[in-house]
PyMOL commands that place a pseudoatom at each C-alpha (Angstrom):
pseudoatom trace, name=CA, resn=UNK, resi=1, chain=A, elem=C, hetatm=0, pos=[116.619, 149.901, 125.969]
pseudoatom trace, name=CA, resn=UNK, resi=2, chain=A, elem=C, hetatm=0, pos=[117.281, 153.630, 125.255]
pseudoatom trace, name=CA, resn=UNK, resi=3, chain=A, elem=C, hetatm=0, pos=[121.280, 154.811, 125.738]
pseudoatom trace, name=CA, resn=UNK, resi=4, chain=A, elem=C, hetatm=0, pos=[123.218, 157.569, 126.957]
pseudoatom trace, name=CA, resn=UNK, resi=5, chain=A, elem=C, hetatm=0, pos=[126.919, 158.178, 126.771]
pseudoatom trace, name=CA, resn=UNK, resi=6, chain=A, elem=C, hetatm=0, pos=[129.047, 160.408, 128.384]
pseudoatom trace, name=CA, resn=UNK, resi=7, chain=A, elem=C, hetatm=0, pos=[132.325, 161.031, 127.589]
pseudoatom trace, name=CA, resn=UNK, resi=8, chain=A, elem=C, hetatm=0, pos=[133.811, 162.453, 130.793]
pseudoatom trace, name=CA, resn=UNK, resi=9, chain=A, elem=C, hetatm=0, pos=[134.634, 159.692, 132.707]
pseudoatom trace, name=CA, resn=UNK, resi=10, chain=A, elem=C, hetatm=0, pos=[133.950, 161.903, 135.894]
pseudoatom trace, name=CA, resn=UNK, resi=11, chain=A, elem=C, hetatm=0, pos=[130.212, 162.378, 135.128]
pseudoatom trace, name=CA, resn=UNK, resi=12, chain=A, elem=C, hetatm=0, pos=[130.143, 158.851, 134.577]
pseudoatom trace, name=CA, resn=UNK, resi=13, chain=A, elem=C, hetatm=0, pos=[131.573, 158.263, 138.532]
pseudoatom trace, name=CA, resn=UNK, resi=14, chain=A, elem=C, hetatm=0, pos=[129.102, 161.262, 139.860]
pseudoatom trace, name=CA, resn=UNK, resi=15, chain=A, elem=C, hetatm=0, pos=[126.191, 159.097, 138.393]
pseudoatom trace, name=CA, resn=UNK, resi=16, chain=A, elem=C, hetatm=0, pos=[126.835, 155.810, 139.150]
pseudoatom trace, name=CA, resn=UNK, resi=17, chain=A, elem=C, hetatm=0, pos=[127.490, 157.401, 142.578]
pseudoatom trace, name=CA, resn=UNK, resi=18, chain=A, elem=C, hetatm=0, pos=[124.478, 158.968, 142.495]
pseudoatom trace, name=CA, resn=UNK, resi=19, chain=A, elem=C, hetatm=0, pos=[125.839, 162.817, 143.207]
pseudoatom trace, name=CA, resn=UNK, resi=20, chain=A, elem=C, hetatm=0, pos=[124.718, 163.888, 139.604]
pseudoatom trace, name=CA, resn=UNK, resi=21, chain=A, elem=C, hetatm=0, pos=[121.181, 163.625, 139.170]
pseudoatom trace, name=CA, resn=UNK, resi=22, chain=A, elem=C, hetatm=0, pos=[119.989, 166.542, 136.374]
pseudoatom trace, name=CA, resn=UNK, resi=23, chain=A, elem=C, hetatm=0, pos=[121.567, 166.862, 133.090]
pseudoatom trace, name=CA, resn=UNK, resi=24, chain=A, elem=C, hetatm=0, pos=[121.388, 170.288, 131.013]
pseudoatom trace, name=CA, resn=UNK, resi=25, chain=A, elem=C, hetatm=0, pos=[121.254, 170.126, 127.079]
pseudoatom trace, name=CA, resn=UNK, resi=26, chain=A, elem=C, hetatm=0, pos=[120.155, 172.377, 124.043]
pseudoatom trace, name=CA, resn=UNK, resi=27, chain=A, elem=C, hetatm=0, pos=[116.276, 171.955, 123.530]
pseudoatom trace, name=CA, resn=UNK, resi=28, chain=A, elem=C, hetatm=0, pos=[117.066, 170.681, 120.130]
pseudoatom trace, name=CA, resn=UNK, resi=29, chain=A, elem=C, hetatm=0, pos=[118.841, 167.741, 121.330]
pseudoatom trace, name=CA, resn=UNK, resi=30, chain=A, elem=C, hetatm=0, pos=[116.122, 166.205, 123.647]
pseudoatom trace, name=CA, resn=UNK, resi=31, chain=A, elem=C, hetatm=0, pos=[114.049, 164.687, 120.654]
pseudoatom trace, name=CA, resn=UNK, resi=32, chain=A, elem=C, hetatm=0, pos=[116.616, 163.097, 118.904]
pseudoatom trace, name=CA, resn=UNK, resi=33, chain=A, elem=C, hetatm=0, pos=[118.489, 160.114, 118.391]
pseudoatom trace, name=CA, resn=UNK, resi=34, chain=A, elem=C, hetatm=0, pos=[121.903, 161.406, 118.062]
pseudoatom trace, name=CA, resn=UNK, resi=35, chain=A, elem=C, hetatm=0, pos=[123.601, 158.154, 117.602]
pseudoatom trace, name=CA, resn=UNK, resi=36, chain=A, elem=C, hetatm=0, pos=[123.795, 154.691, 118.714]
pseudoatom trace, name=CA, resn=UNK, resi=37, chain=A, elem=C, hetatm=0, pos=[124.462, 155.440, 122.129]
pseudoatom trace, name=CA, resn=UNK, resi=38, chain=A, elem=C, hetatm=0, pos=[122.921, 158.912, 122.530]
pseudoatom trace, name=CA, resn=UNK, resi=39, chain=A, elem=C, hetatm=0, pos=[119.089, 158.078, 122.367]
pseudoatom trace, name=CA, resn=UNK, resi=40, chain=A, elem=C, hetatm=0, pos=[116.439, 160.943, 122.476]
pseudoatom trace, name=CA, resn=UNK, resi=41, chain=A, elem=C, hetatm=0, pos=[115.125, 161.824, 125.730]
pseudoatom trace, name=CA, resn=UNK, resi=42, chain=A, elem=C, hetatm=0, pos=[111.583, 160.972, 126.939]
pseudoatom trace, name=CA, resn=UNK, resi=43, chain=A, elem=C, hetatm=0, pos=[110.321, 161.114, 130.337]
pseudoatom trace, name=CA, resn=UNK, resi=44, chain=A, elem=C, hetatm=0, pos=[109.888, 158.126, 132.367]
pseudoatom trace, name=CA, resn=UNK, resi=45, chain=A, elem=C, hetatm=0, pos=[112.140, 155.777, 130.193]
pseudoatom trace, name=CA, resn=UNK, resi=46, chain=A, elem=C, hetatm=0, pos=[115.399, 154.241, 131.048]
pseudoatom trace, name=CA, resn=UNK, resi=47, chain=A, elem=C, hetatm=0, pos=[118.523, 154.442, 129.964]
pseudoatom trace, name=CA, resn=UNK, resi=48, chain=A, elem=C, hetatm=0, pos=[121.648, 153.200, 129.691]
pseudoatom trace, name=CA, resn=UNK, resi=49, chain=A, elem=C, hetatm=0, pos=[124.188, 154.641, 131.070]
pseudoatom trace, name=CA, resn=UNK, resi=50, chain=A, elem=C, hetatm=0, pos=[127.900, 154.126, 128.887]
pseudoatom trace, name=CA, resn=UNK, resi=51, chain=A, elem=C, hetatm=0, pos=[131.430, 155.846, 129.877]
pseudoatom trace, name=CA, resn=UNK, resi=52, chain=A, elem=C, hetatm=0, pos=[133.660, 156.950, 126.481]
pseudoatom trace, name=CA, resn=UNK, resi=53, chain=A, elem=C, hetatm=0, pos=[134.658, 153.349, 126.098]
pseudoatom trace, name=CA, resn=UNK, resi=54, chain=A, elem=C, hetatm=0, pos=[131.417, 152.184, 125.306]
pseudoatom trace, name=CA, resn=UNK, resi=55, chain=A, elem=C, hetatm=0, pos=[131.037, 150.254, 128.821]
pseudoatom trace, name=CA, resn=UNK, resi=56, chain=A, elem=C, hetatm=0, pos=[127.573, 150.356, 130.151]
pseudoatom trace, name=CA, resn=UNK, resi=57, chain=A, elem=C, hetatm=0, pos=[128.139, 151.508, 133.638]
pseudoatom trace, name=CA, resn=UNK, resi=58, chain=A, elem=C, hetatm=0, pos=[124.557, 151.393, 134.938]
pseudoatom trace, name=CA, resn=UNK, resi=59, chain=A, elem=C, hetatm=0, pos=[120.727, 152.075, 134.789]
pseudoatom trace, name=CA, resn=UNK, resi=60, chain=A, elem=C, hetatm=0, pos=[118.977, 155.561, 134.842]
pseudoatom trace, name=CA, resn=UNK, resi=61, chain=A, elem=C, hetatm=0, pos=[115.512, 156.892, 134.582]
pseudoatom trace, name=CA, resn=UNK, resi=62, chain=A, elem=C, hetatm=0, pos=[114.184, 160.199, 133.676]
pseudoatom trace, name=CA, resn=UNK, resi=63, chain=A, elem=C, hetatm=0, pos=[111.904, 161.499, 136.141]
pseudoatom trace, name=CA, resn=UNK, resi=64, chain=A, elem=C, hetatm=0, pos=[110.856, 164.928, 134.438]
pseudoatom trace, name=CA, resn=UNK, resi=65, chain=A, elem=C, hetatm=0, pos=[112.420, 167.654, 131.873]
pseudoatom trace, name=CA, resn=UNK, resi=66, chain=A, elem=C, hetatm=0, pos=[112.154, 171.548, 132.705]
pseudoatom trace, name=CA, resn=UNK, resi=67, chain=A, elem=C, hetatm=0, pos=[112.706, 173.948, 130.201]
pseudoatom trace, name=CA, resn=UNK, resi=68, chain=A, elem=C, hetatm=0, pos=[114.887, 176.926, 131.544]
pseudoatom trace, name=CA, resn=UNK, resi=69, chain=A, elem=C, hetatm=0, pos=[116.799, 179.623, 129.963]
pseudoatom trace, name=CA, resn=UNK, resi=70, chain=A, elem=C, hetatm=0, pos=[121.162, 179.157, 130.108]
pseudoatom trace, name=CA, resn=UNK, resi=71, chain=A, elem=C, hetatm=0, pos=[121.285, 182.252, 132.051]
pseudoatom trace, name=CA, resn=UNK, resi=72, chain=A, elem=C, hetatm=0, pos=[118.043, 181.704, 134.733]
pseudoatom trace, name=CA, resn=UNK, resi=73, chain=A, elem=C, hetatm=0, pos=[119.474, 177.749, 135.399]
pseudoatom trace, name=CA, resn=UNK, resi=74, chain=A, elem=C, hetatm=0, pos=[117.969, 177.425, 139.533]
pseudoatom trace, name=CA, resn=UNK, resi=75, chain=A, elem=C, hetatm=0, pos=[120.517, 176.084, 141.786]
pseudoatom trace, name=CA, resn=UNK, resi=76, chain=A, elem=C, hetatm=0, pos=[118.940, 173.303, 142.836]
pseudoatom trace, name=CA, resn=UNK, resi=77, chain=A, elem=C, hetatm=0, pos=[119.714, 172.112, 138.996]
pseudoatom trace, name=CA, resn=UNK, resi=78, chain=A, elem=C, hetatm=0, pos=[123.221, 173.047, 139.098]
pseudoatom trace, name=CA, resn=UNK, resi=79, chain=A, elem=C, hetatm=0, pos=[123.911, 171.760, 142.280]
pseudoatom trace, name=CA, resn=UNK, resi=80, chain=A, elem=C, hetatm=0, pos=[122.226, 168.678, 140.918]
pseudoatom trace, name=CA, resn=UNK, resi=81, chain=A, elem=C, hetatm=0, pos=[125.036, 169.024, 138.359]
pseudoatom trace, name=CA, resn=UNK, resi=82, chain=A, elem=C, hetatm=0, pos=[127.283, 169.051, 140.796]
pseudoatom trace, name=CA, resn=UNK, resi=83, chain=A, elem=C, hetatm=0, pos=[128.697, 172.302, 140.466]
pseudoatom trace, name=CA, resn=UNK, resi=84, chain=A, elem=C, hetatm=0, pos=[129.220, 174.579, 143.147]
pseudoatom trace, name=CA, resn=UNK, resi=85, chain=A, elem=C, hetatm=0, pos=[128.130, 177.601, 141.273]
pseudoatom trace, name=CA, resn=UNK, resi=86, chain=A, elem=C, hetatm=0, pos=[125.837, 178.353, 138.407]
pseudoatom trace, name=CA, resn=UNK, resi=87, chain=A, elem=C, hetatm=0, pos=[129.445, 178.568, 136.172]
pseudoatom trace, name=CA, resn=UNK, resi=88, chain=A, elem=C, hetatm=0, pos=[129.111, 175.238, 135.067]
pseudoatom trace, name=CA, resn=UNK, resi=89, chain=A, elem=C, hetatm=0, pos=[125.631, 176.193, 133.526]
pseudoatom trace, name=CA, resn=UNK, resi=90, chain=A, elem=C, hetatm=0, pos=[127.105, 179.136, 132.027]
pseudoatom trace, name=CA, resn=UNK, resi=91, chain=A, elem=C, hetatm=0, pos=[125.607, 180.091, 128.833]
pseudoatom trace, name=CA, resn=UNK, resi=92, chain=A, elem=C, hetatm=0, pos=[129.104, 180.482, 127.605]
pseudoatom trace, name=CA, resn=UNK, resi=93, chain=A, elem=C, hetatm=0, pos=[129.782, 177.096, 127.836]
pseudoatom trace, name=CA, resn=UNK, resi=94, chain=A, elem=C, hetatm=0, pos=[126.646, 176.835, 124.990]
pseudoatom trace, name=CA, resn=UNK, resi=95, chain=A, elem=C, hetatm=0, pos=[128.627, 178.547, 121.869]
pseudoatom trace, name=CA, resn=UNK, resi=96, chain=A, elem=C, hetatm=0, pos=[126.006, 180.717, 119.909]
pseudoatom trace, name=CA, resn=UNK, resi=97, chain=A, elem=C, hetatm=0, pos=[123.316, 179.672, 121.898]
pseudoatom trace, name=CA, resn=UNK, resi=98, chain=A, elem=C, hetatm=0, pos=[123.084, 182.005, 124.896]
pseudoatom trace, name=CA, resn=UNK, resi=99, chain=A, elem=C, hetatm=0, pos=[119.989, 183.101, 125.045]
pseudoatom trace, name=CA, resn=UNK, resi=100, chain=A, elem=C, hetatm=0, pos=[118.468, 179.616, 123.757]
pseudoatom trace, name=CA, resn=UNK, resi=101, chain=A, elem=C, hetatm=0, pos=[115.885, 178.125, 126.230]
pseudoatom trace, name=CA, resn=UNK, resi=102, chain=A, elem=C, hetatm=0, pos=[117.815, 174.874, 127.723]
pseudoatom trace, name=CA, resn=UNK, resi=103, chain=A, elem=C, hetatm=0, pos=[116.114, 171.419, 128.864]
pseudoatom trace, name=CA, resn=UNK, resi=104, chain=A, elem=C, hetatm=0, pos=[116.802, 169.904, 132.528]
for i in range(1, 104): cmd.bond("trace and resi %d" % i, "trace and resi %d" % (i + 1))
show_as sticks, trace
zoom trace
């Protein structure tokens, strides 16, 4: 089975609790197999889920990728996120890659 890893141990609660459901990335990272524990992102496989330890934590699925700009992310995304403002999507927080197209 395919792997993701997070290394804030806060995202990892917000999934397992199911509050974060979407993910933002770079387009460039969705095809490819970062590492071990980072796999590259297809729709409808599952995943598993692993904290900064290296303890899976649970199960996911990916349901669907968008492709969205950094600065037009919707709100339904960043809610998703759970953020309660679009400044967690920020294209700031995306060093030299503002204007990049992003994948949700």
């Amino acid at each position: 089975m395919k792997c993701l890893q997070f290394v804030s141990e806060h995202l990892v609660e917000q999934i397992v609790e199911r509050r974060k459901t979407p993910s933002v990335c770079c387009l460039e990272e969705v095809a490819i197999d970062l590492d071990d524990y980072n796999s590259a992102l297809v729709v409808g496989d599952y995943y598993k889920v692993y904290d900064s330890f290296l303890v899976n934590k649970c199960t996911i699925r990916i349901l669907a990728m968008e492709l969205w700009r950094w600065d037009n992310i919707p709100g339904r995304l960043w809610r998703g996120e759970t953020n309660t403002n679009a400044d967690g999507c920020n294209p700031s927080d995306k060093p030299n890659v503002p204007n990049d197209p992003a994948s949700v």
